[in-house]
C-alpha positions as CSV (number, residue, x, y, z in Angstrom):
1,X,102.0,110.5,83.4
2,X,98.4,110.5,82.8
3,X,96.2,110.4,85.4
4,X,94.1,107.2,83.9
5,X,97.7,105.4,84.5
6,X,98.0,106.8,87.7
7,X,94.9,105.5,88.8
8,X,95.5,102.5,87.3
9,X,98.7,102.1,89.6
10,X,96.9,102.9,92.5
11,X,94.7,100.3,92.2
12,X,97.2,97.5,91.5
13,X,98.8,98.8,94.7
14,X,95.2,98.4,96.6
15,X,94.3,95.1,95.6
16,X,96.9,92.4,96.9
17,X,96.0,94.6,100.4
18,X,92.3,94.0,100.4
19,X,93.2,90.3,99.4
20,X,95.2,90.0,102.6
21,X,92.9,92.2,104.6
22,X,89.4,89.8,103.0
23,X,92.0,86.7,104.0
24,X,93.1,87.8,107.9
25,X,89.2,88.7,108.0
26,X,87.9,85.2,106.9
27,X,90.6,83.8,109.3
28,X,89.3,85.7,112.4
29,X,85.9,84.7,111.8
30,X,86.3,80.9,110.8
31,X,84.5,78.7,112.6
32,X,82.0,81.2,114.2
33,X,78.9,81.1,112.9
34,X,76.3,84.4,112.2
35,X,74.0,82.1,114.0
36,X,76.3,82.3,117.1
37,X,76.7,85.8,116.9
38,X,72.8,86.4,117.0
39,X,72.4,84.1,120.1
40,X,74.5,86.7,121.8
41,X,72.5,88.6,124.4
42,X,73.5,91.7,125.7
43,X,72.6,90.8,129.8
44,X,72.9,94.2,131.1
45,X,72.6,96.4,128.1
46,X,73.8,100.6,129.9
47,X,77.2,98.9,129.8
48,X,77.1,99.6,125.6
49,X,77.3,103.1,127.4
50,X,80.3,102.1,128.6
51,X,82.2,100.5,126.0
52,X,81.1,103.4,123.5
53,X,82.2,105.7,126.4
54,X,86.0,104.8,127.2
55,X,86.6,104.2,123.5
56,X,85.9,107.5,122.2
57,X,87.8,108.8,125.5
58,X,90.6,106.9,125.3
59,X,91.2,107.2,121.0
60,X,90.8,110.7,121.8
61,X,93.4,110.7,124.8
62,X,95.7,108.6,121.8
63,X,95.5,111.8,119.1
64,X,95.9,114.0,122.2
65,X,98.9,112.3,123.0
66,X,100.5,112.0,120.0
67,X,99.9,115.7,118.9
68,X,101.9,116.8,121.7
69,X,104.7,114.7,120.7
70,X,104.8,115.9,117.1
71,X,106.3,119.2,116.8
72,X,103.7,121.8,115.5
73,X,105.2,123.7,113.0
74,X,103.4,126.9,111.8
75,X,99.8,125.4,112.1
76,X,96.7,126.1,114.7
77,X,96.4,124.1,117.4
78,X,93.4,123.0,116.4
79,X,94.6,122.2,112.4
80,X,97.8,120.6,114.6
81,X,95.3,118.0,116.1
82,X,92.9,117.4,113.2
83,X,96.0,116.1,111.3
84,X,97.9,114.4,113.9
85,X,94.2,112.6,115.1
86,X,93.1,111.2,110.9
87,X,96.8,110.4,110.5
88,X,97.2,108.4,114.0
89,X,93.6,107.1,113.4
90,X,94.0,105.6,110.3
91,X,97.5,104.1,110.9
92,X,95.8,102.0,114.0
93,X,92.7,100.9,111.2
94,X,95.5,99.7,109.1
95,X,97.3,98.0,111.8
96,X,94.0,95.7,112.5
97,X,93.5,94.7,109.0
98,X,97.4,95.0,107.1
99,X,100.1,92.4,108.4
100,X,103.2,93.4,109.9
101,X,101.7,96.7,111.9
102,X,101.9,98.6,108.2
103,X,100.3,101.5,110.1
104,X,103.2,102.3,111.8
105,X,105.1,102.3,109.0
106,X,102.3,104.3,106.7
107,X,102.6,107.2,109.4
108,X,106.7,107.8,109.6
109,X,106.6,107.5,105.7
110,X,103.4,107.5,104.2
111,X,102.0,110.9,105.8
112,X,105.3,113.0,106.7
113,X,104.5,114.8,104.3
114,X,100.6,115.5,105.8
115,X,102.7,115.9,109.2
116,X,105.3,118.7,107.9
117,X,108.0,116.3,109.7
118,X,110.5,114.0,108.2
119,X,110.5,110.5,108.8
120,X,113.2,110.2,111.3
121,X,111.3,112.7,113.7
122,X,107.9,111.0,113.0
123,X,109.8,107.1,113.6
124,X,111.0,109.2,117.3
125,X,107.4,109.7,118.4
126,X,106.3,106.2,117.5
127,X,109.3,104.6,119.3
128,X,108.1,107.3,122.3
129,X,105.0,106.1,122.2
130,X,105.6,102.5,122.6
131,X,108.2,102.9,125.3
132,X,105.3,104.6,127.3
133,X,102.5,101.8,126.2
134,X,105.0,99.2,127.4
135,X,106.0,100.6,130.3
136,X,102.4,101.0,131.8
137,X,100.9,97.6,130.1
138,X,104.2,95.7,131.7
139,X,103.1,97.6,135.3
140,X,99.8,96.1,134.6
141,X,100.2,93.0,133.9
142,X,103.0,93.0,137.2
143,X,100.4,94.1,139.4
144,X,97.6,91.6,138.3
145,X,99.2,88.4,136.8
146,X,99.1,87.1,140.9
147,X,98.9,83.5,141.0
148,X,97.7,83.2,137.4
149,X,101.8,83.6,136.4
150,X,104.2,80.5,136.7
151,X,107.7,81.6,138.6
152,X,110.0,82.2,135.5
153,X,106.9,84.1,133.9
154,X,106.6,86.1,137.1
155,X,110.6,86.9,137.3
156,X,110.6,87.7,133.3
157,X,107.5,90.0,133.9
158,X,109.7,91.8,137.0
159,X,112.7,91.8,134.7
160,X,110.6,93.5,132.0
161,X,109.0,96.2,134.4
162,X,112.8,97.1,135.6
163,X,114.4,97.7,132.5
164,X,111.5,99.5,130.7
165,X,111.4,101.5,134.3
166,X,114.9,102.8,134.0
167,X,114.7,103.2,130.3
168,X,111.8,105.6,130.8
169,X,113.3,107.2,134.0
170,X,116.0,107.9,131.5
171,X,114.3,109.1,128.8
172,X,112.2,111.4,131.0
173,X,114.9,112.8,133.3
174,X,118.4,112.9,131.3
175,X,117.1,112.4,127.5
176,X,119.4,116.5,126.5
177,X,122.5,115.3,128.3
178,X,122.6,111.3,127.4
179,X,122.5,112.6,123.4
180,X,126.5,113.6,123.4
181,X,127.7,110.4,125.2
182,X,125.6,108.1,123.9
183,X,127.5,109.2,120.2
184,X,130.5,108.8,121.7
185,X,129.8,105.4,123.0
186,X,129.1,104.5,119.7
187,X,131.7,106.3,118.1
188,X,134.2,103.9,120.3
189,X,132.2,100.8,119.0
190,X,133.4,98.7,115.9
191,X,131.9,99.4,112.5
192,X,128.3,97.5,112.5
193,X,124.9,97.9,110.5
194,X,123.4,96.7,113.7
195,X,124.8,99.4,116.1
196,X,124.1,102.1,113.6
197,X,120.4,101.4,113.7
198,X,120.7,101.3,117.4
199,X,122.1,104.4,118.2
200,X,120.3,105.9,115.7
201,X,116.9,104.9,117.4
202,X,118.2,105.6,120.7
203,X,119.4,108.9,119.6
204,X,115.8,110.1,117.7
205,X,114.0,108.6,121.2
206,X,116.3,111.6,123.2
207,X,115.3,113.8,121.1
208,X,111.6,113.3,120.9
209,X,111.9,113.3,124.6
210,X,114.3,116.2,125.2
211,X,112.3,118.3,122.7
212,X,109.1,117.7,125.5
213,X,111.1,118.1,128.2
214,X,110.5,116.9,132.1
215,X,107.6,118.1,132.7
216,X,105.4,117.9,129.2
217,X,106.8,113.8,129.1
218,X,105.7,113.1,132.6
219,X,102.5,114.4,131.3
220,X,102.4,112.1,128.8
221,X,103.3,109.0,131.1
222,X,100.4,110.0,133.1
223,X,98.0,111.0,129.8
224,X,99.1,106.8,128.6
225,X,97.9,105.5,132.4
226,X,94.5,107.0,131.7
227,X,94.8,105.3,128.0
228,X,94.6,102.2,129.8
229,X,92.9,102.6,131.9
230,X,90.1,103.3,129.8
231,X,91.2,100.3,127.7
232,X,90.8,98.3,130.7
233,X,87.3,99.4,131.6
234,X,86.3,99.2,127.8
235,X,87.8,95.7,128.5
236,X,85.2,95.4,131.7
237,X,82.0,97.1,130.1
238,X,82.3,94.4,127.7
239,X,82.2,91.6,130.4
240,X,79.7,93.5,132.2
241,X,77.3,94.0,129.2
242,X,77.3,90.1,128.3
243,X,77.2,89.0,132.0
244,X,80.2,87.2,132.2
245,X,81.4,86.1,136.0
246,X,85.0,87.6,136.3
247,X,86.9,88.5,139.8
248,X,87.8,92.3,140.1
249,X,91.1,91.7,138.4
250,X,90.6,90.0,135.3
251,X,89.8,92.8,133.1
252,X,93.0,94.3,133.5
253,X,95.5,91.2,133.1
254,X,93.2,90.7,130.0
255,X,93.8,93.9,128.7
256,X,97.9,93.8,129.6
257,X,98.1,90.3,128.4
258,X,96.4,90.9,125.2
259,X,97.8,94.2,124.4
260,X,101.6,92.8,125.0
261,X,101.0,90.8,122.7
262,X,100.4,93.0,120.0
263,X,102.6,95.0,120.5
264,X,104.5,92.2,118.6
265,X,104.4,92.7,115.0
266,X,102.3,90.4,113.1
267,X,99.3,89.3,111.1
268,X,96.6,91.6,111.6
269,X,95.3,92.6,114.7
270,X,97.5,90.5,116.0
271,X,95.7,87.0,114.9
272,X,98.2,84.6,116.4
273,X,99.7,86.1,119.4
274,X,96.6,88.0,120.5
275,X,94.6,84.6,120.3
276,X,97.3,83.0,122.4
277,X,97.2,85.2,125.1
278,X,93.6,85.4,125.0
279,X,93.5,81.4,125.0
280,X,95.9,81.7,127.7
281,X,94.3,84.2,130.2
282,X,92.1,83.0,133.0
283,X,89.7,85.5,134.7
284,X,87.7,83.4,136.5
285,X,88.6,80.7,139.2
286,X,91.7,80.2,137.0
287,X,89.5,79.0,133.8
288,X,90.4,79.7,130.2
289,X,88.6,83.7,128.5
290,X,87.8,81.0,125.7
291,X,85.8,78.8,127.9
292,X,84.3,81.7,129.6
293,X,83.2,83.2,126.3
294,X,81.7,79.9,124.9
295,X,79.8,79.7,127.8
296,X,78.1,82.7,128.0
297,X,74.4,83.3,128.4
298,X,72.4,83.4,124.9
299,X,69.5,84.9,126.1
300,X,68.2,86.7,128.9
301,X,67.0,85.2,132.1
């Protein structure tokens, strides 16, 4: 194959993506105005300090993470990380502008072969990872949603924070010996598609865990509570900078709220369920982020 029809087929493959990307883009930013956007005033500006600050730490703490979940192979540490950090990188870029969380996807299949690691191992660090994200985002959002949270969405939320509790305590603790009678479990089980996909994600989450063992995953666990907590206060530079009046907790529901709900795959960065929970969230004598946000100050006093 030459490589003008190569090329050629690369392209075709590019284009219906940057249509959907130029489409979820137009759709974010409907209705807002470049007028608006200027009127913006940043009210205490060394909070941009801030912001910049926790992002770089906590996309940093991210590639960190994941390079010590993916086996190393024969490379440097430091060749180890640089691959593991553009591959992770550009799999969350692609998640904010591709539907369906293609990221994810790109890095088990796209960039195994970047990774030196089959797909299956990669797909066990990536199921790892979330089980960690939402253990400590559902914690979050426990610990903050207060009186803000109706009863059944305050018994769901301690229902969520349980299970994902003993799946982790599980994973961290027992991951080696749950592999063998787990399959047999399974084994017993009638013939289904479903099942098999199942016990073959439960099975690759063991091993990405048992590979770390207890100590190196609880070192994770604690490595994704200062990811969020950097998220969080990237979350409360923000409000700071524009001068927005929000209680001590609201920054951190906002964060777990938010994040949750991308966590559920959709449209890209999470247009839909991110704008739900953002319309939902109230950080300020119970009002609406939206209302807050609308009514911000547009220059400075």
């Amino acid at each position: 194959m030459s490589v003008t029809t190569t090329s050629d087929r690369n392209l075709l493959k590019t284009i219906p993506g940057l249509l959907i990307s130029g489409f979820f883009l137009w759709y974010t930013f409907r209705g807002i105005s470049f007028n608006q956007i200027l009127a913006l005033r940043a009210v205490h500006p060394a909070w941009v300090l801030g912001v910049l600050g926790f992002t770089l730490a906590g996309y940093t703490l991210r590639c960190v993470r994941w390079s010590q979940m993916m086996p190393r192979a024969q490379r440097s540490l430091r060749a180890h990380f640089l691959v593991c950090a553009r591959v992770l990188m550009t799999s969350l870029a692609a998640n904010n502008i591709l539907p369906l969380r293609i990221g994810d996807v790109m890095r088990i299949f796209t960039y195994a072969g970047d990774l030196g690691a089959s797909p299956s191992i990669i797909l066990s660090t990536v199921i790892l990872e979330k089980l960690l994200d939402i253990f400590v985002l559902v914690l979050m959002f426990v610990a903050t949603v207060g009186r803000v949270a109706t009863p059944h969405l305050r018994f769901i939320a301690d229902i969520s924070l349980a299970i994902s509790a003993i799946g982790l305590l599980v994973l961290l603790v027992a991951a080696r010996s749950l592999q063998a009678p787990i399959q047999r479990l399974f084994t017993r089980l009638p013939v289904n598609p479903k099942l098999t996909k199942i016990e073959h994600w439960i099975t690759l989450a063991l091993d990405a865990t048992g590979r770390l063992g207890v100590i190196g995953s609880l070192l994770l666990l604690f490595q994704t509570a200062i990811i969020w907590t950097c998220e969080g206060m990237i979350f409360a530079s923000a409000i700071f900078l524009l001068g927005m009046p929000v209680d001590r907790i609201g920054p951190w529901l906002a964060v777990s709220f938010a994040n949750l709900s991308y966590l559920i795959p959709s449209s890209p960065g999470a247009i839909g369920p991110f704008e739900l929970a953002v319309k939902s969230i109230r950080i300020h004598n119970h009002r609406p982020l939206f209302v807050e946000i609308e009514e911000l100050p547009t220059e400075l006093p």
